[in-house]
C-alpha positions in Angstrom: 84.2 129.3 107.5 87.6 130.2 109.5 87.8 126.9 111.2 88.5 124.1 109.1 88.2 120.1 110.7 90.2 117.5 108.6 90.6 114.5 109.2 93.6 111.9 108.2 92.3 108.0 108.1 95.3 106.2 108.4 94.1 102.9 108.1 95.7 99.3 107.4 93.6 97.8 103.9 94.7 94.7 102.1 94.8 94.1 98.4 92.2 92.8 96.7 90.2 92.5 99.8 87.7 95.6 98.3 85.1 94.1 100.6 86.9 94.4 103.4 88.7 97.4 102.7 85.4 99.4 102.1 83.8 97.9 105.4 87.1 99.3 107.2 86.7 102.9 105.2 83.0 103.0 106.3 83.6 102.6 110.0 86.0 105.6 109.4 83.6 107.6 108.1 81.2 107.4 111.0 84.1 108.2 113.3 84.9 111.2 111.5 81.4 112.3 111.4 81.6 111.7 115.4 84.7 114.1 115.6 83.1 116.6 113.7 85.4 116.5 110.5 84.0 118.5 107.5 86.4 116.3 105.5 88.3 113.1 106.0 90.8 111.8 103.6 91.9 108.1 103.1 95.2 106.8 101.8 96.0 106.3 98.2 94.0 103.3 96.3 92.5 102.4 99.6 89.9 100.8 98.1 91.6 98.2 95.6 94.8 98.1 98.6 98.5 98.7 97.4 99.8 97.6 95.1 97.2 96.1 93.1 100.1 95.1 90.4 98.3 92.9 87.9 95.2 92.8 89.4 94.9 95.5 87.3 94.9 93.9 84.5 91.1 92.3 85.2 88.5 94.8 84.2 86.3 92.8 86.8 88.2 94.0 89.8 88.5 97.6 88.6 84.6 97.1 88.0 84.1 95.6 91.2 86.2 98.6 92.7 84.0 101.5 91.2 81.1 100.0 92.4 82.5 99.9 96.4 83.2 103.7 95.7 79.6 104.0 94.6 78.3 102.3 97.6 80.7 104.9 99.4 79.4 107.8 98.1 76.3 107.0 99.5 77.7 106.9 102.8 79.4 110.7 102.8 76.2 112.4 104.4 77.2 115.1 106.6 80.7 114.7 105.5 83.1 115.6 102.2 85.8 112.5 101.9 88.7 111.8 99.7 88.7 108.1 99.0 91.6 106.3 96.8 90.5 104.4 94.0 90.9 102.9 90.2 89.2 104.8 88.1 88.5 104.0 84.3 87.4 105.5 81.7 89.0 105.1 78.0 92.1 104.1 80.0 92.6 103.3 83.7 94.1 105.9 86.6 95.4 106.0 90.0 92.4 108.1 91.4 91.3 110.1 94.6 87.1 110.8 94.4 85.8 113.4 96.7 82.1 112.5 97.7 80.3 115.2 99.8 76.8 114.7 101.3 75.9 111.9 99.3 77.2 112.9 95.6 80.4 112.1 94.1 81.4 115.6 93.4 84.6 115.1 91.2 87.6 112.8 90.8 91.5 113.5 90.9 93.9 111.6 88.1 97.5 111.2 89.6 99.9 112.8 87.4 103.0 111.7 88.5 103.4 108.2 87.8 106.9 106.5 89.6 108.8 104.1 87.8 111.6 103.7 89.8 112.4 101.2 93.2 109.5 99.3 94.1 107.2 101.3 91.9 105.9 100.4 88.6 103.2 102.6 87.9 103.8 103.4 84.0 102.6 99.8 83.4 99.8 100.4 84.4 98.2 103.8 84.8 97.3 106.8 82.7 98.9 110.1 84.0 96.0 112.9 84.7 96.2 115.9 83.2 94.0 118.3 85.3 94.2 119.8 88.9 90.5 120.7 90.1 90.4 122.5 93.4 86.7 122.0 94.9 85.1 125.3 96.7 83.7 123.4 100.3 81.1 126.3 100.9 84.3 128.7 100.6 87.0 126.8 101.2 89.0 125.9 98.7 90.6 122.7 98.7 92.8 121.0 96.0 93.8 116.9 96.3 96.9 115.1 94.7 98.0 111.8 94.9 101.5 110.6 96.3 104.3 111.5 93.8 102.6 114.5 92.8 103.4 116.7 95.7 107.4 115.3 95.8 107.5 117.7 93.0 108.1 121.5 93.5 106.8 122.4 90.4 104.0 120.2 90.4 99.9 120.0 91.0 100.2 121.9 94.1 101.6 125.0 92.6 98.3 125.1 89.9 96.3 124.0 92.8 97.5 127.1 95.2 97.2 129.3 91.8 93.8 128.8 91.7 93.4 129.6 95.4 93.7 126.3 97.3 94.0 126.6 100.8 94.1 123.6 101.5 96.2 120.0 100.1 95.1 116.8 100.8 98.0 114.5 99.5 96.8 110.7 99.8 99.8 107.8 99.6 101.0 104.7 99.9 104.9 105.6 100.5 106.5 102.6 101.6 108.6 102.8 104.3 112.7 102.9 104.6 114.9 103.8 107.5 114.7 107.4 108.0 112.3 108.2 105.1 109.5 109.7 107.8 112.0 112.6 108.6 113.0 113.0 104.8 109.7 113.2 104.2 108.5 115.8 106.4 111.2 118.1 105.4 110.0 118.4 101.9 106.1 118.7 102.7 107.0 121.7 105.2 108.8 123.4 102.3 105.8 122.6 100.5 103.6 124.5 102.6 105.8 127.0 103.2 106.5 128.0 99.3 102.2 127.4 98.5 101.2 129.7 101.8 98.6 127.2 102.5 97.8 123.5 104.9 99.5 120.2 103.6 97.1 117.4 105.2 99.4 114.5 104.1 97.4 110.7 104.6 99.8 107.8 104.7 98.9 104.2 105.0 99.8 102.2 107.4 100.8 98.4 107.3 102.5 95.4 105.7 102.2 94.1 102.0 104.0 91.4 100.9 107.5 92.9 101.1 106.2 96.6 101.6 105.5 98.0 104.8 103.9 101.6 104.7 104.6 103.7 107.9 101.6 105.9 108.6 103.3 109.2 110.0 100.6 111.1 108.4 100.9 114.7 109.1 99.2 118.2 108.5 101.9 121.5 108.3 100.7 125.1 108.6 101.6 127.8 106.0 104.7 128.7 107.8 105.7 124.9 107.8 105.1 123.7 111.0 103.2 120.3 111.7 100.0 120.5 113.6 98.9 117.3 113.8 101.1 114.0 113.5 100.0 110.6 113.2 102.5 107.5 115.1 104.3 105.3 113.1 102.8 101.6 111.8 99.7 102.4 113.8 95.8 103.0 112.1 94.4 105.8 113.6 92.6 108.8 112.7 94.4 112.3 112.9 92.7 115.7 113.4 93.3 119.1 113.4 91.4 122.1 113.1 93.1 124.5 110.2 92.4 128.4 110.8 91.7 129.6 107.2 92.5 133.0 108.2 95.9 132.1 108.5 96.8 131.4 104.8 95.3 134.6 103.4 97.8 136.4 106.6 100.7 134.1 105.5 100.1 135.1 101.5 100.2 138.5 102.4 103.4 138.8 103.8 105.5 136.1 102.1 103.8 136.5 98.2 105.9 134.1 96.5 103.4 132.6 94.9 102.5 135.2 93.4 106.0 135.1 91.2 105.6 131.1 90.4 104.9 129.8 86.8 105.0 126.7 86.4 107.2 125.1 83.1 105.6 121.9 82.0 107.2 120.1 79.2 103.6 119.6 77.3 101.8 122.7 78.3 100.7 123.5 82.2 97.4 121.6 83.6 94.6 123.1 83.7 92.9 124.2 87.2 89.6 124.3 87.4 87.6 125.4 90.8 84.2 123.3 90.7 81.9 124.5 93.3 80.9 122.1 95.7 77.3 123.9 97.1 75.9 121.5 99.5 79.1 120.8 101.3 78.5 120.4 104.8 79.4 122.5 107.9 79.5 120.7 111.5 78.6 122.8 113.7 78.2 120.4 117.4 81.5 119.0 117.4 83.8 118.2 120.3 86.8 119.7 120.9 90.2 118.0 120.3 92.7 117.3 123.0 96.5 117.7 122.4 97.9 114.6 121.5 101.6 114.9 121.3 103.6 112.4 119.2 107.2 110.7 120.5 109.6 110.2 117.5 110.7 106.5 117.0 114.2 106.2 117.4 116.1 104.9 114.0 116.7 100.8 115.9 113.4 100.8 117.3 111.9 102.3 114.2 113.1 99.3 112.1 112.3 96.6 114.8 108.6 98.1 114.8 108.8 98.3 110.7 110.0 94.2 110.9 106.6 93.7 113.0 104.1 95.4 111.1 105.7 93.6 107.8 105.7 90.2 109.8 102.6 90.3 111.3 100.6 91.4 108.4 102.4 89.0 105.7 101.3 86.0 108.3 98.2 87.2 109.6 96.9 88.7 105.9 98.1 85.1 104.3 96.0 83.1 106.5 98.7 81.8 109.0 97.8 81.0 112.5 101.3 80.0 113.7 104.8 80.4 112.3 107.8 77.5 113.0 111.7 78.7 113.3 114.5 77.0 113.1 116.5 78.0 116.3 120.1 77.8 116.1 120.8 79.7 119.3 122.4 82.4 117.5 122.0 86.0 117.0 119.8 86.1 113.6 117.5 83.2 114.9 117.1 84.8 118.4 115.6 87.9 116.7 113.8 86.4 114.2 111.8 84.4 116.9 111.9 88.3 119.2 110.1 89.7 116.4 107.7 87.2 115.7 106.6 86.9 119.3 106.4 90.5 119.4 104.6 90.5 115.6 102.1 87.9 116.6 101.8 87.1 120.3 104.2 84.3 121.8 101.5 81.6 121.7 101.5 81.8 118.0 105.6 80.8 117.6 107.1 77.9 117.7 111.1 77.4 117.8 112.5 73.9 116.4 116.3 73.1 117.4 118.0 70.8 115.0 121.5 69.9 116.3 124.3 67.8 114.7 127.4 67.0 115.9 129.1 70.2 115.1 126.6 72.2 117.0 128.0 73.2 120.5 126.3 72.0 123.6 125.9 75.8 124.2 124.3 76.7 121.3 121.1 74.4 122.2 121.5 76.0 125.7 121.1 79.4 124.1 118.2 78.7 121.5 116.2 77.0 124.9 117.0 79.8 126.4 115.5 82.8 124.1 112.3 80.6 123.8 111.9 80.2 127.7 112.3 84.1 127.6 110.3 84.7 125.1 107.5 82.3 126.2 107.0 80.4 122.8 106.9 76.7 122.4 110.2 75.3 121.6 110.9 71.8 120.4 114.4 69.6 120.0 114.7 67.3 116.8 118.1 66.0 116.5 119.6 65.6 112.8 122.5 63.1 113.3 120.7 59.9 112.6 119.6 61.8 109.2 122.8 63.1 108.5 124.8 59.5 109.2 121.7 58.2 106.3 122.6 60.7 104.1 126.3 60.2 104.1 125.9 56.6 103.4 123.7 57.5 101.0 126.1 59.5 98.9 129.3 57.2 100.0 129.0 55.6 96.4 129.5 59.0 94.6 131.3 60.9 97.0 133.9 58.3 97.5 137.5 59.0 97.1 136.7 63.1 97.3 137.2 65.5 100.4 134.6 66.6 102.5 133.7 70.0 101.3 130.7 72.4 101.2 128.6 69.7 99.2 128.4 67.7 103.4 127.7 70.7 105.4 124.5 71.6 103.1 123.7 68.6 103.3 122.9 69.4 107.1 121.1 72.6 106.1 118.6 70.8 103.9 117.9 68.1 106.1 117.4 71.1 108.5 115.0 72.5 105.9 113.0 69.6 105.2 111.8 68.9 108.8 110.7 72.5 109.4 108.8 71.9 105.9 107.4 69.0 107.4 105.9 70.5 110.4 104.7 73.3 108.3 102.8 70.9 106.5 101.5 68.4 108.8 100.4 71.8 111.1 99.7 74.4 108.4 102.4 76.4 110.1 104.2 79.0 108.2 108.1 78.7 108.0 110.1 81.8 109.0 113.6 81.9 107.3 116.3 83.2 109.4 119.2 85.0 106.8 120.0 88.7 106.8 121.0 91.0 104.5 125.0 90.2 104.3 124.5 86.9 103.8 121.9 87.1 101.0 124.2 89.9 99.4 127.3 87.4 99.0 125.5 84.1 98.5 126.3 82.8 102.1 122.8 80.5 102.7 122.1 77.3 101.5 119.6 76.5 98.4 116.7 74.1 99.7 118.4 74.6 103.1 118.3 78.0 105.1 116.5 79.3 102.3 113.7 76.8 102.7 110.8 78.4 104.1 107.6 81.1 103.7 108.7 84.2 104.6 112.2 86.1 105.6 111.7 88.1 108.5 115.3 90.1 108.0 116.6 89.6 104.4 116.7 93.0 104.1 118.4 93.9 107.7 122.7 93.9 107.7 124.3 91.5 109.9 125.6 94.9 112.0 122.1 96.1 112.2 120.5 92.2 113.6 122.7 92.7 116.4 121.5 96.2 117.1 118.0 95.1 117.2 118.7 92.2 119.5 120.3 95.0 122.0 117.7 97.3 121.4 114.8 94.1 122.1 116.7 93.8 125.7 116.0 97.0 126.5 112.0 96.2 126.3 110.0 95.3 128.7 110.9 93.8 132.3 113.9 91.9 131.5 116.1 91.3 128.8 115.1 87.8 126.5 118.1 87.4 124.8 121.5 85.9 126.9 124.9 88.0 126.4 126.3 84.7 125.2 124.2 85.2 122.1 125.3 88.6 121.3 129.2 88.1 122.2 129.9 84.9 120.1 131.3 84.8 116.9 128.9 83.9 113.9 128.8 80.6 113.1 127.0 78.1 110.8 128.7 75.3 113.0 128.5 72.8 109.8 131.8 71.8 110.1 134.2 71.9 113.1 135.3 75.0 114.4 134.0 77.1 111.9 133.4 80.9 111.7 131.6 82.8 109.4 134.6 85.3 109.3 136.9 81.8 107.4 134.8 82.5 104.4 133.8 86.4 104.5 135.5 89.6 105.9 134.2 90.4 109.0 130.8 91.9 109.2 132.0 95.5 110.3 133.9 95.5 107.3 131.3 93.7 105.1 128.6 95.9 105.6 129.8 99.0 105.0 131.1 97.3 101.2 127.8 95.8 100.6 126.1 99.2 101.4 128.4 101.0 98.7 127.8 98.8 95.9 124.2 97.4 97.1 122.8 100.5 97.8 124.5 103.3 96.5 126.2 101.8 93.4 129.1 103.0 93.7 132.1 102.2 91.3 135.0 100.1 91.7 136.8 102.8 92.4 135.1 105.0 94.7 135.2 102.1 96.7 139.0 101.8 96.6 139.2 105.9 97.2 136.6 105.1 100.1 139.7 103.1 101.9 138.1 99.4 101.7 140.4 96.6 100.6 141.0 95.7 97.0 140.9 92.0 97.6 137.4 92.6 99.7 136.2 94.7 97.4 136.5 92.3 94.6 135.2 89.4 96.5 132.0 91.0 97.4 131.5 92.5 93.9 131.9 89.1 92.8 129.7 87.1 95.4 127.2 89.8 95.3 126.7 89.2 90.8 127.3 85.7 91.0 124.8 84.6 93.7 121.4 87.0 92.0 120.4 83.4 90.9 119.8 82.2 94.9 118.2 85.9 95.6 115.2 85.1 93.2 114.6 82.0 94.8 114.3 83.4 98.3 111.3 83.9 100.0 109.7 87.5 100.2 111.0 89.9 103.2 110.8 93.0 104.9 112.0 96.4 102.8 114.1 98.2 106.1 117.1 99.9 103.5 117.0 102.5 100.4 117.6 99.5 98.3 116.4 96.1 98.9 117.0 92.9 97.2 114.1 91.9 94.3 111.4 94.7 93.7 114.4 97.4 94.2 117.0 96.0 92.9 117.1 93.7 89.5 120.0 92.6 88.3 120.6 90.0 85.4 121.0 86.2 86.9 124.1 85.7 84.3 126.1 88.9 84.0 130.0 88.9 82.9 130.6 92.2 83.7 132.9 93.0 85.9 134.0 96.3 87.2 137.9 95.4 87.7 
């Protein structure tokens, strides 16, 4: 066979939904039958969803799992697939089964389990210990799961040893800024140093504060992608692989031929298992070029924030999510993405004023909601507020008015939109950023209050380069200048700025993305040319305020190195670098 047809499922599956995941895996398979694959390969654990976590710890739902694959198997007539799964057997692995014409013809064991970020595979998984490569009626073909091809030295080189042509990687690699690119450079090399196909199958989707990017992508034995699949999109990618060009390519660049592999505990075994009755499509139709346009790093986020959105509401159970509209700039795109994420007839934007809120400020939250075409709603605080303060005269009396008033506002605030989201079964959208998570600058039962946290991982610098980047969509731009020129304000006391209480946010960022996200020392940050006195306030805001991060709602991962699953810090820590 010197034409090879493979086909990448880049599909959207939930966890725990195995019913619904294997319904969406079956329909794939027909459509790759249609297109004439000879294989199709789904992402990693499609059929449990990921991450299962816990889940794992019920021997019903890994049960329940194997039997879906069974009922799979069944379904691979005409067709070999790769199909994530649990497996189990004296312990439990992260698993890819290839089924071909009906027969489940052999499994995969991941070796590679990460441990590190937002993975925690170690607590749950066995780590394989062989690499077969299955003979497709003469092609060879080797499959490895995620992590295992991020190693040079890995599967792929025992794989290619024992005469793999071709890798089908399967993931779940949660998306970042910029990991897409990163990624591609290091499966290229991978295909360049192995002299044979990478067919690399990403999911696609949100999950709880994961949201996996697709991108899926097939490179050729010199490195260069053949087929591409878009970014947070399901869709099936195909490309026809000439086998003819990896026995060329191993001729003339036989590297492989010098590779041994140095395992700690001894090198895998690879064994070829003969696959006989795999199948050979014959009447298929031929594929059109399909090119595929790069996102740009803004809009690449902004599409990240409405797969993660969308899915949390939608996969949750939500019909309509509630905002609290301040009429400024992390609001506005809050509400931009959610109308995006979720059609505007599924928003609704609640203004909450109080006598420090400027007359402008309502103007400007009535404002993005006309433009965005969601329902918008006016609920005035002051008569709350005035209750309040009388309510606390007895204890407060004889002190100065201080931060204890202005969050007072900010959980009155929070109370009514829990109210609606009650009385409606609407799901609160909280409205904080990145910034002001890192140094503790969002009220407790206030701000906070809510189900989900569209941008807790997005820098204040970075909200207002979505908001310019939203304007330039469609027609007309939805959010006013006013709202991207005025200073930041919480406007919970008169006159105030959010630069009275922290540096300004060009210089804040930059700080909290040293010792956030790269973790760099007190020092390095002083060499780096930031301010001592900054540097030491957001070190210290950024320790002492881990006890309000684990009481936020969940969010979208955008950075290397989000708050919660990537990075745990002790709630009471002394230490202090200075």
């Amino acid at each position: 066979m010197s034409t090879f047809r493979v086909a990448l499922a880049q599909i959207n599956t939930t966890v725990g939904d195995l019913d619904g995941n294997t319904d969406k895996i079956r329909r794939s398979l027909k459509q790759a039958k249609a297109l004439g694959a000879n294989l199709v390969a789904f992402p990693e654990l499609t059929i449990s969803g990921y991450p299962p976590e816990d889940l794992l710890f019920k021997p019903q739902f890994i049960k329940d799992n194997r039997e879906c694959l069974a009922s799979l198997v069944e379904d691979t007539g005409g067709i070999t697939a790769v199909i994530g799964f649990v497996d189990a057997d004296t312990d439990i692995y992260n698993a890819a089964a290839l089924a071909c014409n009906g027969r489940l013809a052999g499994v995969y064991h991941k070796m590679f389990l990460p441990n590190y970020g937002v993975f925690d595979e170690d607590r749950y998984f066995k780590a394989g210990s062989r690499c077969p490569v299955f003979d497709l009626g003469g092609v060879r073909v080797g499959i490895n799961v995620c992590e295992d091809i991020w190693y040079a030295a890995g599967p792929i080189v025992v794989q290619a040893d024992a005469g793999a042509q071709v890798i089908v990687n399967i993931n779940a690699s949660p998306y970042h800024a910029g990991k897409a690119a990163f990624r591609e450079k290091f499966l290229a090399t991978r295909a360049i140093d192995n002299s044979l196909y990478v067919c690399f199958v990403n999911l696609v989707g949100g999950q709880d504060e994961l949201v996996f990017d697709g991108a899926s992508v097939i490179f050729d034995p010199e490195g260069e992608p053949i087929a591409r699949g878009r970014q947070f999109e399901e869709e099936m990618v195909v490309a026809d692989l000439d086998l003819s060009f990896v026995m060329r390519h191993r001729l003339r660049h036989p590297l492989g031929r010098k590779q041994r592999l140095v395992w700690a505990n001894g090198e895998p075994t690879a064994t070829v298992v003969p696959v006989a009755d795999a199948p050979k499509p014959t009447d298929r139709p031929p594929l059109s070029s399909r090119p595929v346009e790069s996102l740009g790093p803004v809009a690449e986020v902004y599409q990240a924030l409405i797969t993660g959105t969308r899915d949390y509401v939608r996969k949750s159970g939500f019909k309509r999510v509630l905002i609290g509209m301040s009429g400024g700039i992390d609001s506005t795109v809050v509400a931009a993405v959610a109308a995006d994420a979720l059609g505007p007839e599924s928003v609704v934007g609640v203004a909450m004023p109080s006598r420090y809120n400027a007359s402008e400020s309502l103007d400007d939250a009535r404002a993005v909601a006309k433009n965005l075409g969601i329902e918008f709603h006016v609920v005035g605080i002051e008569p709350t507020f005035d209750a309040m303060l009388s309510t606390l005269s007895g204890m407060f009396e004889g002190t100065e008015p201080n931060v204890a008033e202005e969050n007072v506002q900010a959980r009155i605030r929070g109370n009514i939109l829990m109210a609606f989201s009650n009385k409606f079964g609407w799901l609160v959208l909280t409205t904080g950023n990145k910034s002001e998570m890192a140094m503790g600058y969002a009220t407790l039962y206030g701000d906070m209050a809510g189900g989900f946290s569209v941008i807790k991982d997005v820098p204040k610098t970075l909200v207002y380069e979505l908001a310019r980047y939203r304007n330039t969509v469609g027609d007309a731009p939805v959010i006013p200048e006013r709202v991207l020129d005025k200073a930041p304000t919480a406007e919970l006391r008169p006159n105030q700025k959010d630069e009275d209480s922290l540096p300004p946010y060009a210089v804040l960022d930059p700080i909290l993305k040293a010792y956030v996200e790269e973790d760099r020392t007190y020092d390095q940050m002083l060499q780096m040319g930031f301010d001592e006195a900054q540097v030491q306030q957001v070190i210290t805001a950024v320790d002492r305020n881990e006890y309000k991060r684990r009481q936020a709602p969940p969010g979208v991962k955008i950075t290397p190195r989000a708050f919660g699953r990537d990075r745990r810090l002790p709630m009471v820590n002394r230490y202090r670098p200075f």
